[in-house]
N, C-alpha and C positions, 0 to 999 in steps of 0.2 A: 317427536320426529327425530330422526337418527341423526349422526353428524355426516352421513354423508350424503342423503337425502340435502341436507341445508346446503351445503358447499355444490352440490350437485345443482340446485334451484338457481346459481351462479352462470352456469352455463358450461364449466368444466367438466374433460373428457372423464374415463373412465381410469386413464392413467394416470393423469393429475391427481385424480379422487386417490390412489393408492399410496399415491407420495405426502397425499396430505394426512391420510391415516397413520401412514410411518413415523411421523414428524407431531403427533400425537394431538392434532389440533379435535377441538369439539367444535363450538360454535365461530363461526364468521364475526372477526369485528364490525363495527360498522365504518370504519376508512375499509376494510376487505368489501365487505359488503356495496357497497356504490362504487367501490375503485374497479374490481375485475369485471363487473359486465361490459364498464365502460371501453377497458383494455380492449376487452374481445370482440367490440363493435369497431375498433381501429381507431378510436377518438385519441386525441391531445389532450393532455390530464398534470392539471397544478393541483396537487391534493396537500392538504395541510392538516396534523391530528395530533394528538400530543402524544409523547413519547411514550414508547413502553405498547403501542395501541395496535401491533403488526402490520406496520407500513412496509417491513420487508416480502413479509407472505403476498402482501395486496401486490406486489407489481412481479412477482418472480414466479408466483403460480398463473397466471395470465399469458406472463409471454415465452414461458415456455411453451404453451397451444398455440401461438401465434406463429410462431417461427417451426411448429413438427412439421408440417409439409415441406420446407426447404428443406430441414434437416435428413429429413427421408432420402430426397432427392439428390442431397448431396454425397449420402452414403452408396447410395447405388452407384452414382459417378465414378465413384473413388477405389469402389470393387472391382467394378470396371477398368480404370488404370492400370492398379495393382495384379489384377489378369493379365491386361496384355504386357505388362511389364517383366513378370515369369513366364511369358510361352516367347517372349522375344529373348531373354537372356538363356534362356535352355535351348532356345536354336543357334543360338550363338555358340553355347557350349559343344555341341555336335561339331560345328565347322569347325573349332579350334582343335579337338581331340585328333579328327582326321587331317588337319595340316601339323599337327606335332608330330604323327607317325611317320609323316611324308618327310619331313627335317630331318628325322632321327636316321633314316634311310638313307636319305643325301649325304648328311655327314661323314656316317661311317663308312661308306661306298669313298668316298674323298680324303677320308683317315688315310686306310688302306693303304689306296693308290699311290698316297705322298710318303708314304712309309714314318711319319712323324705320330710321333708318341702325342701331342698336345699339339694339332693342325692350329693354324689360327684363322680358321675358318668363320665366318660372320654368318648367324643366320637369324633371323627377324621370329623372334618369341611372342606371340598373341596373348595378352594379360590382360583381363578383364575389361577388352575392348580396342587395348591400346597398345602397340606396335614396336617394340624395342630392341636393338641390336643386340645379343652377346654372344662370346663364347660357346663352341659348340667342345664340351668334353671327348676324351678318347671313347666311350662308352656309347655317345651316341648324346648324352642329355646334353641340356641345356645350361651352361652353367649362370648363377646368379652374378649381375655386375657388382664390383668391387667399389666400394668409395675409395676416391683419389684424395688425397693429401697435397693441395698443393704449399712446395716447401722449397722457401726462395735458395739457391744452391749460393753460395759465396765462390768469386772467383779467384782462381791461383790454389797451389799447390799446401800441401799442409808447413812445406819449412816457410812458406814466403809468411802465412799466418802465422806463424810463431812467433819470424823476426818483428811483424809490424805488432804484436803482443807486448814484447819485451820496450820497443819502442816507447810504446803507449804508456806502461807503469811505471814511473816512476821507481828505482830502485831496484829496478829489475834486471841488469843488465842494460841499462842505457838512461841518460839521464832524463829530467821532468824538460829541460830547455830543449833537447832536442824532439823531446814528443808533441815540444809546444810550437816547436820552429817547424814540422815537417809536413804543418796545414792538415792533417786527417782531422777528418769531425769526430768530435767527440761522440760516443754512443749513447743512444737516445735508452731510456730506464722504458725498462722491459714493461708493458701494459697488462696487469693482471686481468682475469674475470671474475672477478669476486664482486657481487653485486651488493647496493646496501641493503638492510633486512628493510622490507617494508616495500620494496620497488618493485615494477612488476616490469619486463618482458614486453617489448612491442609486439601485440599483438597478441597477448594473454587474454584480454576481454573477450569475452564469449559473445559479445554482440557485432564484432567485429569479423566472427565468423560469417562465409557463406554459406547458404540455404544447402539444406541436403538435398542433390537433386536426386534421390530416390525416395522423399517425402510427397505427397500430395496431400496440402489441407487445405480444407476449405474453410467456410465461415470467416469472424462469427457472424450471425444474424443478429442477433441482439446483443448490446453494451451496455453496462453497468458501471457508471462512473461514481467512486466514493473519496471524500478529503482523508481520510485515514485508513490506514492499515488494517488496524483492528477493525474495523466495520467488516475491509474486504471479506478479509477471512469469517466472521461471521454469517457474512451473505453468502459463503461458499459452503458454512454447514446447512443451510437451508436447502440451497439448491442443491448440493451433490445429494442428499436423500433423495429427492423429488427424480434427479436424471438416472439413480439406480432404477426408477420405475417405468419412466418412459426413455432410457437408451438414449440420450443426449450425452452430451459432453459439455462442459460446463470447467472455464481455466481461468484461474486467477493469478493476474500478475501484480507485481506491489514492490516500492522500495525493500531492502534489507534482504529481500531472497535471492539466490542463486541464479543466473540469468539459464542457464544451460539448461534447467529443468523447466523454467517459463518456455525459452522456446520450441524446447520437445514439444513440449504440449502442444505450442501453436501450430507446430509441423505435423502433430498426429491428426487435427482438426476440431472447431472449435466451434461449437455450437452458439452457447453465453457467454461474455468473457465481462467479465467483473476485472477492474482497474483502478489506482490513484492515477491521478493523471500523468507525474513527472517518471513514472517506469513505462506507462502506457506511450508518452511522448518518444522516450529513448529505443524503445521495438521499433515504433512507426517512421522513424528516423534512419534506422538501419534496416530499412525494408524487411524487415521478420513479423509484422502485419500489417492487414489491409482492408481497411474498413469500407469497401465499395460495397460490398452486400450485408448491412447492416440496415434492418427493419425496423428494429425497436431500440429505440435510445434513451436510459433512464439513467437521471442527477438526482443520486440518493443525497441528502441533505443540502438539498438545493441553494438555500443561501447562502452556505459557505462554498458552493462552486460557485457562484457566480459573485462573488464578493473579489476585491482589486486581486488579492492574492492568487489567484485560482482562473479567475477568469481571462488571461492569457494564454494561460495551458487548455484549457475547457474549448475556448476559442477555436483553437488548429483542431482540437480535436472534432469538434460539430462541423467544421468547414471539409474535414476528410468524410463524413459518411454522407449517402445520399439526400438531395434536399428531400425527395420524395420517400417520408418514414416516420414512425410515429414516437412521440417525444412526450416522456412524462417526467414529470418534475416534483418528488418526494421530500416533504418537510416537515416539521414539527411547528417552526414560522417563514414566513412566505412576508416579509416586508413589504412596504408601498416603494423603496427605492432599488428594487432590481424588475419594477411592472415593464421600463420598456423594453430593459435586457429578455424579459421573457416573451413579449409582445413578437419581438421579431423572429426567436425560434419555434415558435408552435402558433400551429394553423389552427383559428375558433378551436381554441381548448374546451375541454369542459370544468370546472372549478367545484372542488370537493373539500369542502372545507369541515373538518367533525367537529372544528372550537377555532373560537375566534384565535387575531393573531396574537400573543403573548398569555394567552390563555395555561394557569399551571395545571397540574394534573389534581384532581380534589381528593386523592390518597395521599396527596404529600403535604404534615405539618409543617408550616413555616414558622420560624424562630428568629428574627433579630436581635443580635448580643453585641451592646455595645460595650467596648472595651480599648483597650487603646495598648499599641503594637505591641510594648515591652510585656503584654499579659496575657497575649494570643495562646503560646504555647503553655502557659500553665491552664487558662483554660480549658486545651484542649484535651490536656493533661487530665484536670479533672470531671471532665466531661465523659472521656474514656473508661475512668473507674467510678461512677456512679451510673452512668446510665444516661444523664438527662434528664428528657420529659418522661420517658417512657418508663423512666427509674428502677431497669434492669442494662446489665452490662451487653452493652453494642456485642456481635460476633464478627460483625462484617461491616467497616466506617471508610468509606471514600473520600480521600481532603482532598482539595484542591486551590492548587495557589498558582501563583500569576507566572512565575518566571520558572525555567529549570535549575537555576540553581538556588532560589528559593525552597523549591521542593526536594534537593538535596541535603540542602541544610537540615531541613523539618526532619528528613528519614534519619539522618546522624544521630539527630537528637531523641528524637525516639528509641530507636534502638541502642541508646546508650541508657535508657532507662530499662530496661527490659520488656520493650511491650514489641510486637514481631510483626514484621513492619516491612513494606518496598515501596519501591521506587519505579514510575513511569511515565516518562517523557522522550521526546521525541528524537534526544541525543544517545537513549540506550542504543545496544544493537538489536535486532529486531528477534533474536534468540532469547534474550534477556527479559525483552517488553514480553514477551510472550510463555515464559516461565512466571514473570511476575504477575498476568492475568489468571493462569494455571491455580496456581498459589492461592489466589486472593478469591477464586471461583470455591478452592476445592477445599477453603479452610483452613488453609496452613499457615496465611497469615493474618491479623486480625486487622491492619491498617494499609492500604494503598493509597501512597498519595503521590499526585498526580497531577501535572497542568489538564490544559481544554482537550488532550488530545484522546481525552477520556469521557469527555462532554457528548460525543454525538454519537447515536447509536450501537453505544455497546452493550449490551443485552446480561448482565449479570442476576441472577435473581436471589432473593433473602438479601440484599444490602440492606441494614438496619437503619442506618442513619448516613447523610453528606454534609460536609461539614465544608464550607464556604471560607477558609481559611483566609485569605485576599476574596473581597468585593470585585465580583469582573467585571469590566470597564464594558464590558457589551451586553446587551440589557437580555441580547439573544441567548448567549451563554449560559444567561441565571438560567432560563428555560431550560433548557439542556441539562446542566448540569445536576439539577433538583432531581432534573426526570430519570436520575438512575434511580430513583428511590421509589418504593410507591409500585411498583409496576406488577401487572399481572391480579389487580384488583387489593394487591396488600396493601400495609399502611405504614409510611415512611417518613422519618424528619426529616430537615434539612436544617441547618443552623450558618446563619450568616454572621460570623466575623467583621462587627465594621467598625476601624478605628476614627479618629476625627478627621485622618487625610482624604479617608473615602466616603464622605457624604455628599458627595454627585455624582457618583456612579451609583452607589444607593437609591437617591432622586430619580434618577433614569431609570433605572429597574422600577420603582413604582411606578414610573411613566408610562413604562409600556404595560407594564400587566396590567394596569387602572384599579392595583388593589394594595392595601398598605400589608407590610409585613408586621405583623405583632410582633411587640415584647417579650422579653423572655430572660430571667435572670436567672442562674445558678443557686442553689441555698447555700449559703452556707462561705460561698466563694469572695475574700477581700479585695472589690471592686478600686481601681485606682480614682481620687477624686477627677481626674483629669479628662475623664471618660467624657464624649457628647452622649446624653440621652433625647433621640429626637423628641418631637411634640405627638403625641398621640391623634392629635386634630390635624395633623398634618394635611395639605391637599393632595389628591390624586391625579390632577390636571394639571399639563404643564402650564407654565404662565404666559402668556405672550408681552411683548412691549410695544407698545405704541408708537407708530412712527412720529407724532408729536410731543413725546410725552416730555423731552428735554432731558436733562441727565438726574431725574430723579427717579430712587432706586438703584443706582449705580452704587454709592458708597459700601461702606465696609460697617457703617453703623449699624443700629436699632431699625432695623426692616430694611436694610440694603441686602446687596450682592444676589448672588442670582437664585440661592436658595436660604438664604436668610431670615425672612420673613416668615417659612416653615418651622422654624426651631426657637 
């Protein structure tokens, strides 16, 4: 059976089908596969699958068919405007032409008569709409008004200013006591414009502009909210294939970009608009969009929108589109502590789940390397130049560590050995982050390291190996971040860095997945003794305590503390 026979048994158009040819897809995942009929019957959808599995295609080819009837109807509207808006501005032009001739006529008839070379005759000039007095030339035209300079005059005579000069200086023909005795104020220091570098102009921000009112936009019909940049623009090379095929429009707004070309965009009209929230918030804020005719509302990695960070922005944002509209919620984990957060935005969802919650991808080798802080970097060192498990040299090694300047440190140090290396997190500018994914896509460099802002659906493929530099404290993350590797049916490591600080975040990572991470030691490599090596028996259940149990267990000894008894 053909591929588009399969994607066609979904229930997509004929146009959708052409974009999904474009975009080179064969067969339907299965998060595709259960997610779009569901779209397209109008249901509410918490779908959860593991990364790498086309959670993007599953909600973005859907509701593009969902919203083509508005979009149709909004185009026609808008043709319409734009009509009558040239057959009213060229009637307008008629009337203006024939009342400049009538002026031109008047004037000169009044030149004449006054016998004056330059009459100072007033006549009302018609300018694209608007009503203005100037000058009528000897000739007949109109002349342009002049900027006025206003230029405060000093009064008295030029000797009277001289004498009060001489006054004034000291040495000048008059002494400093009498310039001081003759009460004149002293003159105030001249106020330059020289602005500092860096400072911008009240009223330089392009959001502070008002709407062109010779735009007409409409939409969007459907939103697409994502926590990172890099996702948006991902989601935008998906969709603008697909809208070359069925004549949408499809606008991506995001921190780091130009505001001027977002809201062109929004002014031309906007079919999808893919957003982070806090640029998406700064439009809505200054009325340059308006989410009253929004259908489909989709939170691509849903637990981190609705997680403390995010969910105040996410918040105004659901409360601006209509209550009546269909709400899907896209993830890789879908936790038990955002159930009521989503309970109250989506009506009888339907729940699609391809792998349980913390479930990793089974293409991706796991490695636990204990080792301890001061040996991180040389391991990583020589992990780079052997190879590892796979015992050929990595091409393409994602690290990821906890803070940004952690992860600037690590690039210094890399690249002060010769290995060709960048740098991305969330304080680059958004030129930079995005040369630097460029780079690490197209091979130019062999290491990007990188905090979480790299964790959530960014789509890289042939990453060899992820290397878990800092254990992250969110058990969610670990999932994410693995999940660059592996993807697309390959077979991928991951290698987790855990010194002796981080063995409960460790702990929690096997918490949630319910699976233990194996061992994994380097040949060859001079391990410090100081290292923890966990217990290989370790359990995969967290422990609970007894609410009578008394304070045993608590200590710091032989089967105390909270993960102790593990190791």
């Amino acid at each position: 059976m053909s591929m588009t026979n399969l994607f066609a048994e979904l229930g997509l158009n004929e146009q959708i089908l052409e974009g999904v040819e474009a975009l080179g897809f064969t067969v339907p995942t299965p998060v595709q596969s259960k997610a779009i009929p569901e779209v397209l019957a109008g249901r509410d959808i918490i779908a959860s699958a593991q990364t790498g599995t086309g959670k993007t295609a599953a909600f973005a080819l859907p509701i593009l068919q969902v919203i083509a009837e508005a979009s149709r109807t909004a185009r026609e509207q808008q043709a319409a405007e734009i009509a009558a808006d040239r057959r009213r501005k060229a009637g307008e032009g008629t009337s203006c032409d024939d009342l400049a001739v009538a002026e031109k006529a008047v004037s000169s008839n009044e030149g004449a008569a006054s016998g004056n070379d330059s009459p100072p005759v007033l006549a009302d000039a018609i300018e694209k709409g608007a009503s203005t007095s100037a000058k009528v030339n000897p000739d007949g035209s109109i002349a342009k008004p002049r900027r006025r300079h206003h230029i405060k005059k000093k009064l008295g005579t030029s000797s009277s200013r001289a004498e009060k000069a001489k006054t004034k200086r000291p040495g000048a023909g008059g002494s400093s006591a009498t310039a001081a005795g003759s009460g004149a104020p002293k003159p105030k220091p001249r106020r330059t414009s020289r602005r500092r570098k860096g400072t911008r102009k009240q009223g330089d921000n392009a959001l502070s502009r008002q709407a062109d009112p010779n735009a007409h936009p409409f939409g969007p019909f459907a939103l697409v909210v994502t926590p990172t940049r890099e996702l948006a623009a991902q989601i935008e090379e998906v969709v603008s294939v697909v809208c070359e095929k069925t004549r949408q429009r499809a606008v991506v707004v995001m921190g780091g970009a130009k505001f001027k070309r977002q809201i062109k965009g929004l002014e031309a009209g906007c079919d999808l608009l893919v957003a982070t929230p806090g640029r998406l918030i700064d439009l809505m804020d200054h009325d340059h969009v308006n989410l009253d005719c929004v259908q489909c509302l989709v939170l691509d990695e849903a637990d981190r929108m609705l997680d403390m960070g995010f969910w105040p922005s996410v918040r105004r944002i659901v409360a601006a589109c209509p209550k009546k509209r269909q709400t899907l919620l896209f993830s890789a984990t879908i936790p038990p502590s955002i159930k009521g957060t989503v309970d109250a935005m989506l009506t009888d969802p339907v729940t699609i789940e391809i792998a349980r919650v913390g479930q990793t991808a089974e293409t991706v080798e796991e490695h636990l390397c204990p080792v301890v802080q001061s040996q991180k970097i040389q391991l990583l060192e020589a992990l780079l130049n052997t190879g590892g498990a796979s015992g050929e040299r990595p091409d393409r090694v994602l690290v990821f560590c906890r803070t940004k300047r952690r992860a600037d440190d690590l690039e210094k140090h890399l690249k002060k050995t010769g290995i060709k290396v960048d740098v991305m997190h969330a304080d680059r500018p958004q030129k930079a982050r995005e040369r630097a994914l460029e780079s690490f896509r197209g091979g130019k460099v062999q290491v990007l390291v990188a905090t979480d802002v790299m964790s959530r659906g960014i789509d890289v493929s042939g990453i060899d190996a992820v290397v878990n530099f800092d254990v992250p404290m969110d058990p969610e993350d670990y999932v994410h971040r693995i999940g660059r590797t592996g993807r697309a049916g390959a077979t991928g490591h991951a290698y987790t860095f855990v010194a002796p600080d981080e063995i409960t975040p460790l702990r929690e990572i096997e918490y949630f997945t319910r699976k233990l991470v194996p061992l994994w030691e380097l040949a060859g490599f001079d391990y410090d003794e100081t290292r923890i090596v966990p217990n290989d028996h370790r359990s995969t259940t967290k422990p609970t305590r007894n609410l009578f149990s008394g304070s045993r267990g608590r200590g710091r000894g032989f089967g105390g503390g909270r993960y102790g008894r593990h190791y």
